[in-house]
Steps between C-alpha positions, in 0.01 A plus 500: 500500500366123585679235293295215392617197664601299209664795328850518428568801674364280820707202435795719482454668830416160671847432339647770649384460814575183542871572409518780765306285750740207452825752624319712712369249814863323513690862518235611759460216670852468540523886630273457750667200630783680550301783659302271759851369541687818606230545739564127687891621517405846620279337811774256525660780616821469168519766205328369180658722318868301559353182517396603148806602365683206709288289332552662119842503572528118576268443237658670219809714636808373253564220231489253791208561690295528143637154414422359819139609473460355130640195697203508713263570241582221298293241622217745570480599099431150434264381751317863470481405119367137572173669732466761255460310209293213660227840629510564101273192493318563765677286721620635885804277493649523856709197422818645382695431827454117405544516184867708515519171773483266209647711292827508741490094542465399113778756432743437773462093458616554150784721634659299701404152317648614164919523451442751216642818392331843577398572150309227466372404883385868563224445225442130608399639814346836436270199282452289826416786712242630269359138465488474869299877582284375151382182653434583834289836337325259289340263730307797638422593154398164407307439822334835424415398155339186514376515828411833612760514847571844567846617430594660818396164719675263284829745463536563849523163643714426154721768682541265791539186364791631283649671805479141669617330243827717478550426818428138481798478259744715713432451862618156689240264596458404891808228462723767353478378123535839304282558234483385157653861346713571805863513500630298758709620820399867466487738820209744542238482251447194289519533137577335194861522352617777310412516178746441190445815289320823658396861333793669428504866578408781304668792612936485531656521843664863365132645458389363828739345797335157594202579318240185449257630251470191277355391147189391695394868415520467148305190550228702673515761229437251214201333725350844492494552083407173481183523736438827259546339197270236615242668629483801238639343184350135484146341478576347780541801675184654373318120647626518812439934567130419337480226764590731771262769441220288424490103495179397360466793233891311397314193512275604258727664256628109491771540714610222693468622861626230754801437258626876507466512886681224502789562230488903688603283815778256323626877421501656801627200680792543248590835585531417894685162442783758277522715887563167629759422257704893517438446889701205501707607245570820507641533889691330788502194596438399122229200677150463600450581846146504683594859581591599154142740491424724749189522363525613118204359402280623719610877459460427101145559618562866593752521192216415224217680679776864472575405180173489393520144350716656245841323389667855554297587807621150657848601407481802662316434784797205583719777458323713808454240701900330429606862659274513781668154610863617429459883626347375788863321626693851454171703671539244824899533525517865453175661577414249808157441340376150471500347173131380631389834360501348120280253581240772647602675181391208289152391684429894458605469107256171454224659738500817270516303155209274638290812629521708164197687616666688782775630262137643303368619782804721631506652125136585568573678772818657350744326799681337188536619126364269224601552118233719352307161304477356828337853653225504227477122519415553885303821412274327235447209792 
């Protein structure tokens, strides 16, 4: 029987569909990476079945190895939350490297400026490092706003001029001066001094020997409810979701368009600047270094596109990729395969998620299995 399309029965299935959709893609996606994958290692002439298990092993074999990839995943949780919610508004904010940049500097100036106990410099700085992220996220919001320049142009050279500016304030100048933030007489890497207070961690040395997993994570975890709470539970949420989906039928409805992009941005910005902070914070050296990010916030692309610009997807999806980059060290030492492969495994993940249609397609043809509302949704197509 054909449902009217404005009858409930309709709206419900949409519903449904859309729920089913939402997990389906990532898991597949993610499966088929992993398939195209074992066939790279099998004409590489290695086993992908121990590669795989190398790599699960490293990844999540014992207290310490799970620690160690929460450790990594960290920063990506944040930053993946900071593109995620900015794509709630519409916005393709590519700018989270710079911003967890900014994010790093405001927090680690504070941290080494300010003689002050823990309790009360970890918030003073958690503050500054969400300021930082918030400010740099908001000139592209503001510059999108009021004068129309696209969000990924203006965020990716903002990526570079906070990358040069970090290392304007750490590097020596031609004469040898050393930068503003740098500590002085310091072999290898320049960087600013340690800081006076760091995240203590969370889990004791009898659970896990030399474990690092540190309150960053709990940090993380109450970025994600609050980018749910925000999003789901306020009007400001509903402004900047309605914005998203549709910004001149918002405008009409009276909502102020340009200054929900550019509050969505101040937001997102916010939730990068915090990876900055944890980055800093949370792990040795305890200081700003120019090599403090090996990219975070350029992989939070991947992370909010798996997680389905969801606060729990984002979590998740930090989670996957946090064990690809610590399983990969144990799959290189003991299985001989190069931790290179994770990187094939994420451009596979992100081609996959981007190219949603050839997950349909092999469902179509029956070379994958979709959840049954996805086969009738296909079916009915």
């Amino acid at each position: 029987m054909s449902l009217a399309p404005g009858s409930d029965d309709a709206l419900e299935r949409r519903f449904t569909y859309a729920r089913a959709s939402g997990l389906a893609i990532p898991v597949m996606s993610v499966l088929l990476a992993v398939l195209v994958g074992g066939v790279v290692i099998l004409v590489a002439g290695d086993n992908p079945l121990t590669a795989y298990w190398e790599l699960l092993k490293g990844a999540f074999g014992g207290s310490y190895n799970i620690s160690e990839t929460l450790v990594s995943s960290i920063p990506l949780m944040l930053t993946g939350l900071a593109v995620a919610f900015a794509f709630r508004s519409g916005l393709f904010n590519i700018g989270a490297e710079g911003q967890l940049f900014m994010g790093a500097i405001f927090s680690a100036f504070v941290g080494f400026k300010l003689n002050l106990p823990g309790i009360f410099l970890i918030p003073i700085a958690l503050a500054a490092g969400a300021l930082g992220g918030a400010v740099w996220g908001g000139i592209a919001g503001l510059l999108k706003a009021w004068r129309g320049a696209h969000e990924v142009i203006t965020t990716m050279m903002l990526n570079y001029t906070a990358i040069l500016i970090s290392q304007y304030l750490l590097e020596a100048s031609p004469t040898g001066t050393p930068g503003p933030m740098a500590q002085a007489n310091v072999l290898g890497s320049p960087q600013t001094p340690p800081m006076n207070a760091t995240l203590p961690v969370i889990l004791p040395s009898s659970l896990v020997q030399n474990g690092r997993l540190h309150a960053g994570l709990l940090v993380a975890l109450a970025a994600a409810v609050f980018f749910w709470f925000v999003l789901w539970r306020t009007s400001l949420g509903y402004k900047i979701r309605a914005v998203g989906l549709n910004p001149k039928a918002a405008a009409y409805g009276g909502i102020n368009v340009g200054w929900t992009i550019a509050l969505s941005m101040f937001i997102a910005g916010a939730f990068a600047g915090l990876g900055g902070m944890v980055s800093v914070y949370g792990v040795s050296p305890y200081a700003l270094t120019n090599s403090f990010s090996p990219g975070y916030g350029f992989d939070a692309i991947a992370v909010a596109l798996l997680g389905k610009t969801t606060a729990a997807g984002s979590i998740a999806a930090a989670i996957l990729f946090g064990a690809l980059v610590h399983g990969s060290t144990l799959m290189q030492a003991d299985a001989g395969i190069s931790s290179h492969l994770v990187e094939i495994l994420q451009g596979l993940i992100i081609f996959f998620i981007g190219a949603d249609a050839i997950v349909r397609a092999l469902g179509r043809r029956g070379l994958v299995r979709l959840p049954a509302v996805l086969q009738r949704e296909e079916a009915a197509a």
